[in-house]
N, C-alpha and C positions, 0 to 999 in steps of 0.2 A: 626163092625169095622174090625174085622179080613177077612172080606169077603172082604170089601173096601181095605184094604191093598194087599191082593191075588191079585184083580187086575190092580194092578200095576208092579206086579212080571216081569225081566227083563225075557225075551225069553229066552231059553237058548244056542240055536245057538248065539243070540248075545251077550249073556254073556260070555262065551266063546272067541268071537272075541275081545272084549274089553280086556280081562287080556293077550290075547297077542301080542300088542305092548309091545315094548322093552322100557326100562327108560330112554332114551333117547328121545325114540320117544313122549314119555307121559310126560317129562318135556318140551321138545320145543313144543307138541302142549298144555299146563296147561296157562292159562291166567297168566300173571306175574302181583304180587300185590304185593304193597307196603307194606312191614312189617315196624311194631312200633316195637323199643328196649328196651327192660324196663332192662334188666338188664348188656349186653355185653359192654362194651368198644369200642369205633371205634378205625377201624384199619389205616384210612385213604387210600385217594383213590387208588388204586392198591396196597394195602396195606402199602403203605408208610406211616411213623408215622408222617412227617410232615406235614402231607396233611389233618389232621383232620378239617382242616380250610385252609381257601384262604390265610390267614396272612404263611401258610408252605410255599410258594413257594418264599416267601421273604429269606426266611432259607434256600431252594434249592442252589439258586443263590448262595448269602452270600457262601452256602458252597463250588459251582464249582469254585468260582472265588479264593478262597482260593490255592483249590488245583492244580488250572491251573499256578499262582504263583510257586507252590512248583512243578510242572512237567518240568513247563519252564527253571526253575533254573537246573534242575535235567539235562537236555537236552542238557544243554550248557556249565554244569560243566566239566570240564580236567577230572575230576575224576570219572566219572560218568560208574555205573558197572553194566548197563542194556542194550541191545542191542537199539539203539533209536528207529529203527519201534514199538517197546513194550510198550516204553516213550513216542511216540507221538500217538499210541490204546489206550494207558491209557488217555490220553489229550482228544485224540475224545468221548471215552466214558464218562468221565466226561462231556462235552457239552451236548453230545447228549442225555444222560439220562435226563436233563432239558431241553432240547431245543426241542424234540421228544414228550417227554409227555406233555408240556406247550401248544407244538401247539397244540396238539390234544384235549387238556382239552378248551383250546381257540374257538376252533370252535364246541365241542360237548354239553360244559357244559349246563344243564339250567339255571342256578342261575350265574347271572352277576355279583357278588363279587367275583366268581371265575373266569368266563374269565377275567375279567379286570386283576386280580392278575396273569392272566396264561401269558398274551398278555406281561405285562411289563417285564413278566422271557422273555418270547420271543424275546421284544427289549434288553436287556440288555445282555444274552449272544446272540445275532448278534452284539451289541458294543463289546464282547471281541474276538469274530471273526477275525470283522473288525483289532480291534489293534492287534492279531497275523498276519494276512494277510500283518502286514508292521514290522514286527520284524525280524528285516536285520538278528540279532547275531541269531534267532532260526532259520532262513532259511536256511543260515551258514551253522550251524550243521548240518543239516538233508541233503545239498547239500554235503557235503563233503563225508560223508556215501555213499550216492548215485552215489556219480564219483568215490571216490575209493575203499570204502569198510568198513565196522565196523571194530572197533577194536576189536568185540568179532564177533564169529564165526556164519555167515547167512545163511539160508535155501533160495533156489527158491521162495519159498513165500513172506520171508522177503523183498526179494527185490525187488519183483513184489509191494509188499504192500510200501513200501519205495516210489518206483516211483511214485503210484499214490499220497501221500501224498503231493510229490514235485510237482504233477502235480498243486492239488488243488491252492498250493502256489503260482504258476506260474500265476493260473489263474486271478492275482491280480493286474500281472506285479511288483512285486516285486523283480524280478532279471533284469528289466530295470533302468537305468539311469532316475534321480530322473524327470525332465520333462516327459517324456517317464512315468513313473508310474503316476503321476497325470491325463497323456492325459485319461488313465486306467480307474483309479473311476472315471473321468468324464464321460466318454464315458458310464460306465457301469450304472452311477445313470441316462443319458440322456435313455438308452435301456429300462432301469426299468420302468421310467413315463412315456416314451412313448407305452411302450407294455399294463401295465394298463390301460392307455385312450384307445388306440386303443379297447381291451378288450371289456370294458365299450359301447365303441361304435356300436361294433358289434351287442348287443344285443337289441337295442332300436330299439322301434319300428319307422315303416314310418308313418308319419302325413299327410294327403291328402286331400286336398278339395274336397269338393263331388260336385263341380260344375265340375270339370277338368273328372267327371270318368263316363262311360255308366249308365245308369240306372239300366239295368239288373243286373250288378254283385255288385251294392253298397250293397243287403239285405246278404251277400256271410261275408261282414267285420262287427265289431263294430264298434259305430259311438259316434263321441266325439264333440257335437256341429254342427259344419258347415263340417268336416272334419271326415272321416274314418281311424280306427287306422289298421294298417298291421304289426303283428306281428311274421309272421313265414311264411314258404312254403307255407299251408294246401295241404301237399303232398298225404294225405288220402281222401280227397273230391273226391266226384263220380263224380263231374261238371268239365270236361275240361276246361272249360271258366274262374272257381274260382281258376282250378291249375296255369293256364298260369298267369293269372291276379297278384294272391299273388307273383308269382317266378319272373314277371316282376317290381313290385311296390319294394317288399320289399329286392330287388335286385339291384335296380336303383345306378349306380354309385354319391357316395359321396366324396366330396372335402375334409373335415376333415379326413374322413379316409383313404384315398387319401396318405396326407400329412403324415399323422401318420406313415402308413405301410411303406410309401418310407424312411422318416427320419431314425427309428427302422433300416430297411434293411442297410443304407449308416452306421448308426454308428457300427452296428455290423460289417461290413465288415471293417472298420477302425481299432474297436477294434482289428480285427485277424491279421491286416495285423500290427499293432504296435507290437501286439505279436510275430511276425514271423511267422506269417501262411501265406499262400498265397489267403487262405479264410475263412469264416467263417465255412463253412463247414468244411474244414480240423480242424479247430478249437475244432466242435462239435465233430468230428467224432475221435478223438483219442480213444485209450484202448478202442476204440467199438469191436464187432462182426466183422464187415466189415472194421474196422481204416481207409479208404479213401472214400472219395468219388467219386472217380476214378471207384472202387469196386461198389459201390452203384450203378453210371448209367449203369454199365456192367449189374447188377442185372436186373433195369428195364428196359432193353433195350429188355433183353434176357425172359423176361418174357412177355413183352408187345407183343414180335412176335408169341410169341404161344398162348396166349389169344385173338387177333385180330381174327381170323376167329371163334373162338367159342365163342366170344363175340357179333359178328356178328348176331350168330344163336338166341343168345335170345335177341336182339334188333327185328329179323326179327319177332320172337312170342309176344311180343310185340304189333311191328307192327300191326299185321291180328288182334291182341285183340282191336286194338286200332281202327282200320277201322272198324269192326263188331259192337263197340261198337258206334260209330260215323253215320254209316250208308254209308258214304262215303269216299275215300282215303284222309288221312288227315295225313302228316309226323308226327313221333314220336317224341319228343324235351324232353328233361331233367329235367321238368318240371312231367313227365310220368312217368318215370320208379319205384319209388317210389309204384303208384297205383297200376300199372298192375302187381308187383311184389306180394303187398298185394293180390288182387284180385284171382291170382294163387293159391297161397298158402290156401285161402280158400278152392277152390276147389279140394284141395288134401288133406286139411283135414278133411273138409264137417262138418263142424262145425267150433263154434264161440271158439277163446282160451278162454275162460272160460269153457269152456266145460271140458276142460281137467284139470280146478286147483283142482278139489275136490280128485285127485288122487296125488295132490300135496300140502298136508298139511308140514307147514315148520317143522315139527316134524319126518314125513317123508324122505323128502329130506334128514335132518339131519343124519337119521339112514342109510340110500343111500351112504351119504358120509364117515359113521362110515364103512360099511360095507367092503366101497371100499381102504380105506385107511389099515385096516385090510387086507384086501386078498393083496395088493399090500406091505406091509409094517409088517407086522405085529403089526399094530398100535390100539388101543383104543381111543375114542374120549369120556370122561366121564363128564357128567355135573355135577358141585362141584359148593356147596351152600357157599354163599359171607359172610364174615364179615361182622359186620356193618359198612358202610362209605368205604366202598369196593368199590362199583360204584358211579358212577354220576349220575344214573337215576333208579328207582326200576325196570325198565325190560330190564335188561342186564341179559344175559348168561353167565357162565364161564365154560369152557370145557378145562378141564386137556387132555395134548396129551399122554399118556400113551404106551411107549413100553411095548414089553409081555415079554422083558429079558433087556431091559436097562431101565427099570424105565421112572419116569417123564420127557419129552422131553421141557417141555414148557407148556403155558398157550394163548388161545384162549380166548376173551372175544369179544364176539357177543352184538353188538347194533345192532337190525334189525329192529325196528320199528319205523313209523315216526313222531315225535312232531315240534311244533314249535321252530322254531330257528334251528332247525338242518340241516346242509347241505344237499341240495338236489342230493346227490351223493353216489355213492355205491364205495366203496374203502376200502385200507387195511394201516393199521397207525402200523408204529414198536414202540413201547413203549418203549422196550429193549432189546438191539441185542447180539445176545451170544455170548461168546468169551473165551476164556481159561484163570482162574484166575492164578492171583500168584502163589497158593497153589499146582497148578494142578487140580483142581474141573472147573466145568464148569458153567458160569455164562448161565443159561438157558433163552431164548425168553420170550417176552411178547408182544401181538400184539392185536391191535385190528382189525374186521369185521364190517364195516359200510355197513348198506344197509338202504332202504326207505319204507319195508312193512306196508300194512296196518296195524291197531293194531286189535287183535282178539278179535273177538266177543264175546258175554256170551253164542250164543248157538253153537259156534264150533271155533278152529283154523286158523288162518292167512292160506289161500290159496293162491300158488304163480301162477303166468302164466309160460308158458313155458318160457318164456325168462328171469323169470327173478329167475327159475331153473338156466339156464346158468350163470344169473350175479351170484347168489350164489355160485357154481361149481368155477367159473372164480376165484372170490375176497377168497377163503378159500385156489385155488392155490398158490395165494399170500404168505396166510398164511403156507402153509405147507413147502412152500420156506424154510420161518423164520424158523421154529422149524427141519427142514434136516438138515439144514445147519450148521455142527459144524465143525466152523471155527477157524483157534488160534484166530484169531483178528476179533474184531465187526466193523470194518472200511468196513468189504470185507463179512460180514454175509447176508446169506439171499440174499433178494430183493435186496442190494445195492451191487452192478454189474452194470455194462455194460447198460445203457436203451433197446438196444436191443437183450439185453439176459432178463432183468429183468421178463419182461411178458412170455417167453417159457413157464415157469412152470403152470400159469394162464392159458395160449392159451390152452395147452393141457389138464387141467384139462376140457376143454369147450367139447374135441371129446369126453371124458369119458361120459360126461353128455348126449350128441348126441347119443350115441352107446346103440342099442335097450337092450342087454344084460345087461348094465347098470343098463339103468331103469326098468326097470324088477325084478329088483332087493329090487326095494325100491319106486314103483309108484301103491298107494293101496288109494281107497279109504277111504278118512277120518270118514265114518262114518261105513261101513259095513266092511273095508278092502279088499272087493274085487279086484283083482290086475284090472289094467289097459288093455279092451280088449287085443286082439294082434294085429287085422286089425287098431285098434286107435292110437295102439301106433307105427306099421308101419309107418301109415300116417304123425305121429309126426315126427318122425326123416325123412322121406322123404322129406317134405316139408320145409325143415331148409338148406337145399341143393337148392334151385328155383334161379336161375338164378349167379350160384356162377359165372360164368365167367363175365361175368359185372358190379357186383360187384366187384371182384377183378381189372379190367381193370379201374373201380372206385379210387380205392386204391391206384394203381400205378401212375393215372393223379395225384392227391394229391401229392403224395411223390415224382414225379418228379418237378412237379410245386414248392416245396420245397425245394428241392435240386437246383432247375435254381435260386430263388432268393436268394440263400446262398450262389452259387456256384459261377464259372469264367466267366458264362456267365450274370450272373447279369441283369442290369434291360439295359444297356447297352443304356443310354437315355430318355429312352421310361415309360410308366408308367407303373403300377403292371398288369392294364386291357390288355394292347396290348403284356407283356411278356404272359398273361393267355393265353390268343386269341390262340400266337404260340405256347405253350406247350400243348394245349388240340386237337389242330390238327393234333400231332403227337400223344399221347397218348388212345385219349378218340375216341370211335368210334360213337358219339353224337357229332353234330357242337354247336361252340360258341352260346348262345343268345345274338343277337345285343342290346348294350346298358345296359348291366347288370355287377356286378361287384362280384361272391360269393367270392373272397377273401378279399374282405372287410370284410365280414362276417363269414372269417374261421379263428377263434381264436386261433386257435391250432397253428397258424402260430408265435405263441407270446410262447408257452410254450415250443414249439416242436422244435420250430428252427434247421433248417437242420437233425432234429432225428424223421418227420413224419414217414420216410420208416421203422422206427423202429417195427411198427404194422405189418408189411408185412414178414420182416424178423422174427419177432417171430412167426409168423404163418407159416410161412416156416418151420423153425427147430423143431417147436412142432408136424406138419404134419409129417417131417420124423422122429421125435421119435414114434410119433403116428404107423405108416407104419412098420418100423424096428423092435419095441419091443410087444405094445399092440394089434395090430389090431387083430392078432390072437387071444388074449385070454387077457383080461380087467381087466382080476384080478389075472396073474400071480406073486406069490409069487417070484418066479423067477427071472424076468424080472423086477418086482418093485424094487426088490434088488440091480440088476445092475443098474437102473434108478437113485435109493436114491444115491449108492455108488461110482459111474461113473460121475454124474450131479448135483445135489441136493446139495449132503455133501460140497461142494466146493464153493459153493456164488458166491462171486468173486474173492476168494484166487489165482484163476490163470488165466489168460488171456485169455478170454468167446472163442476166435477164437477159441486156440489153445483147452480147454475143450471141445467146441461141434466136434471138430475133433477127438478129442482123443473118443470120446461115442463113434459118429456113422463109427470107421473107415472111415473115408472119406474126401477129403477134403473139407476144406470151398471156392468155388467157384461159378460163377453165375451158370454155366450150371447145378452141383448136387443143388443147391440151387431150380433153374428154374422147376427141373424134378419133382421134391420130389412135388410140389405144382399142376403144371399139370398132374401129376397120377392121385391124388387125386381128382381132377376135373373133371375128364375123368372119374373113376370111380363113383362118383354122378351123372354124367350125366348118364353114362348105368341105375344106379337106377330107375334114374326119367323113362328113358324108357321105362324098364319092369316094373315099376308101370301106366304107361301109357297106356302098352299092358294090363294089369288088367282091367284098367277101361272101355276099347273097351270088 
């Protein structure tokens, strides 16, 4: 017996490797099981006590509605001895603490007696929304403040925060004349059903008789009877014939949706123009980054002409891939660039991404992120074991954000794994946003980290792919937003800013992830700990750079095609297909395909409205924070300081222009905006060459 035991003895190199991961690293990669309570109390969910049960959120309500009563009164009393932007932070965060955690609980929960209960907190404060949205005497107040001034003493904030509140109210048409405000909710309940069918439509698949289609590519689809279903691109297929095929079928211009997108387009631009906009864009774009859309097309005008000839160069490699692989000259179409983008990218990493996840256990990465937040912040990321009735699911994480001299910053709680019912999306949900109390103490963050990992194994931990390292990186930017961000008021905390500021913090979290230094840091494998070669992980980050000018040339058709149908130049007659036609022939260095319709199919055109170019613009400003501060050195204690105390700390407390001005010394205009993006392209490019020169 004791001989049979001997050999089993762990090695003692690898015994050694094992006791040193960090507890961090050794609780996110620990299988998470479901504990029984025999003896603690639930504390309800995010520790709330009336959340022990779905019947709490009936009490939630009950109790905002109470107090929205007693702020409204407060607001509009003569006598009233609070600054109002204070009175109407206190108002939002009352809503938003129910209205923030209901949705979230609504679309995570598993157990349906809680969405149902979370959904109807949902409907009921948006009915008391709605009735402040038309409360002339509290608009009143808050307007009068606004033109002339509190009767108690305001800070620059206060009245940056003031305006947007009045914006919101605006947004209702509640300072129109009473016809003029009904055109309003009509118009806005017509935008709403129309953007959700449209939505809905987007997604369904093409139904096709398999009489109407060649032989050859019918085995290419599933087949539903007499008919094949066409579901998507299949932009990865190695069959040219199945790319063309899918991008033509599932692309075909539809009438419904047609009808849908024109409607949507005419009443938003109605809506702007009863509001006093001149567009709906002007509409969207207020207290943005950019506030016109004047600015916007300078942006992509000025950007499209510096990306045109090196967008060029990699349609041209393309191209030759695309002939070599064909056997003979055969044009490249949009349908292509997809594959041969993959295709590259193998080749520069010479292996499959799996290859590279065992060096990406989510345990890992975790400690990557601890690591990096630390050197940049002085920050701790510590995982803290739940009460009972804490979460909604037994394998949730809670990570206390801990400063090394200011204490608790906030609370993280990571859902990363994926069950039924749970949205198929990687995102970040504020729970509760900080703000400065009565007392003077600080109401600290609460947020959650949504992602869709697999669930781990019994004989090792959740492996991620490189990318979806980056989604993780990406969505904990979000979160670190939240927890920087100490703002007087939760209105302006955090993420909620500007759309195209909100993402800066994200975008640049994504270079950190990219930057070999980085990973380096925290890319070992899961079972030996051996770091990650250095020629693998070269190749890793080279190959995340493949064809950036085309893909950005990508980006800017999107955001301009966005901006034409928001903007002044409108559909001008003509339908959504013939405004695409002209906008992708100034923009995209790929011709039309005849007959095809992708805005039909780009949904983003329902949530984004005139704020697509938002994606491009924060990747702009996070490339020159990237360039400016980090590039040199990733884990400057330094420079993270300036970062946090310059950008971060601020939310949206002050006007994102005038903020990213104030950081990068500079102004916000298209040409610094243009250059800051084209450096950095230019510079990937050289990469890719001297890694090219390697491989000859």
């Amino acid at each position: 017996m004791l001989r049979r035991t001997q050999t089993f003895r762990i090695p003692i190199r690898l015994q050694r490797m094992v006791t040193t991961w960090s507890p961090l690293t050794t609780a996110f990669n620990t299988r998470p099981e479901k504990r029984i309570n025999f003896t603690k109390n639930e504390v309800g969910l995010f520790g709330i006590p009336e959340l022990t049960s779905h019947e709490g959120f009936y009490v939630l309500k009950e109790k905002a509605m109470f107090k929205t009563d007693d702020l409204i009164e407060e607001a509009t009393s003569p006598n009233r001895r609070r600054k109002m932007v204070m009175i109407f932070d206190e108002l939002s965060d009352t809503l938003c603490k129910v209205a923030d955690l209901s949705e979230f609980i609504r679309l995570a929960h598993p157990a349906a007696n809680y969405c149902y209960a979370a959904e109807d907190a949902c409907i009921t404060i948006s009915g008391i929304v709605e009735k402040l949205n038309t409360h002339k005497k509290l608009f009143n107040s808050l307007k009068t403040v606004v033109d002339n001034g509190d009767k108690l003493e305001t800070t620059d904030v206060d009245k940056h925060v003031a305006r947007l509140f009045l914006f919101d109210f605006e947004q209702s048409g509640i300072h129109l004349e009473e016809k003029a405000r009904q055109r309003v909710v009509f118009l806005n309940d017509c935008i709403l059903q129309l953007g959700q069918r449209f939505m809905a439509g987007a997604v369904n698949p093409r139904q096709i008789s398999r009489n109407i289609l060649p032989a050859a590519i019918l085995p290419f689809f599933p087949s539903d009877g007499d008919h094949i279903l066409v579901s998507g691109l299949y932009a990865d297929s190695a069959n040219s014939k199945a790319r063309e095929s899918a991008y033509r079928l599932f692309l075909y211009p539809d009438k419904d949706q047609e009808r849908l997108l024109s409607e949507m387009l005419k009443c938003r631009h109605e809506l702007a123009t009863v509001c006093g906009f001149p567009t709906y864009a002007h509409r969207a774009l207020k207290a943005s980054t950019v506030e016109t859309p004047e600015m916007v097309d300078l942006f992509l005008d000025a950007l499209n002409e510096q990306l045109g000839p090196r967008a060029a160069k990699d349609f041209s490699i393309m191209q030759k891939m695309k002939t070599a692989e064909c056997g003979h000259d055969v044009p490249l179409a949009s349908w292509d660039t997809p594959y041969y983008t993959s295709c590259l990218k193998r080749k520069y990493l010479q292996a499959n991404t799996s290859e590279f996840s065992p060096y990406f256990s989510i345990g890992a990465c975790m400690e990557g992120l601890n690591l990096l937040m630390n050197g940049l912040f002085g920050i701790n990321l510590k995982n803290v074991e739940m009460e009972p009735g804490e979460s909604w699911c037994h394998d949730i994480y809670k990570l206390a954000v801990v400063h090394e001299t200011e204490g608790l910053l906030g609370y993280i709680y990571c859902d990363l794994f994926e069950r039924q019912g749970k949205p198929n999306q990687d995102c970040h949900f504020t729970i509760q946003g900080g703000k400065i109390l009565p007392d003077g103490s600080f109401q600290n963050p609460i947020v959650v980290v949504m992602l869709n990992l697999t669930q781990p194994r019994w004989s090792g931990p959740t492996l991620l792919a490189p990318s979806m390292v980056d989604n993780l990186f990406h969505e904990m930017g979000h979160a670190m937003h939240s927890m920087l961000a100490r703002t007087e008021y939760q209105h302006v905390t955090g993420t909620r800013c500007s759309t195209d500021f909100a993402e800066v913090p994200s975008v640049l979290m994504e270079y950190f992830a990219n930057d070999p230094r980085v990973i380096r840091s925290f890319a070992k494998h899961f079972q030996t700990q051996e770091p990650m070669p250095e020629e693998m992980l070269q190749r890793l980050c080279t190959s995340k750079h493949l064809f950036a000018s085309s893909e950005t040339q990508l980006q800017v058709f999107y955001s301009a095609l966005d901006q034409v149908y928001h903007g002044d130049h409108g559909l001008h007659g003509e339908n959504t297909t013939a405004t695409l036609r002209r906008v992708q022939e100034k923009y995209y260095g790929l011709p039309y395909v005849e007959n095809t319709a992708w805005q039909l199919r780009f949904s983003h055109l329902v949530g984004y409205g005139a704020k697509y170019y938002s994606y491009l613009i924060s990747r702009t400003i996070a490339s020159w924070i990237w360039q400016t501060y980090f590039e040199q050195d990733p884990f400057s204690r330094t420079q993270g300081e300036k970062y946090r105390r310059g950008c971060l700390a601020y939310g949206g407390g002050i006007p994102s222009r005038l903020l990213v001005s104030n950081f990068l010394g500079r102004e916000i205009n298209p040409t610094n905006l243009t250059s800051s993006l084209i450096n950095e392209i230019d510079a990937c490019n050289d990469r890719l060459k001297h890694m090219d020169d390697h491989f000859r």
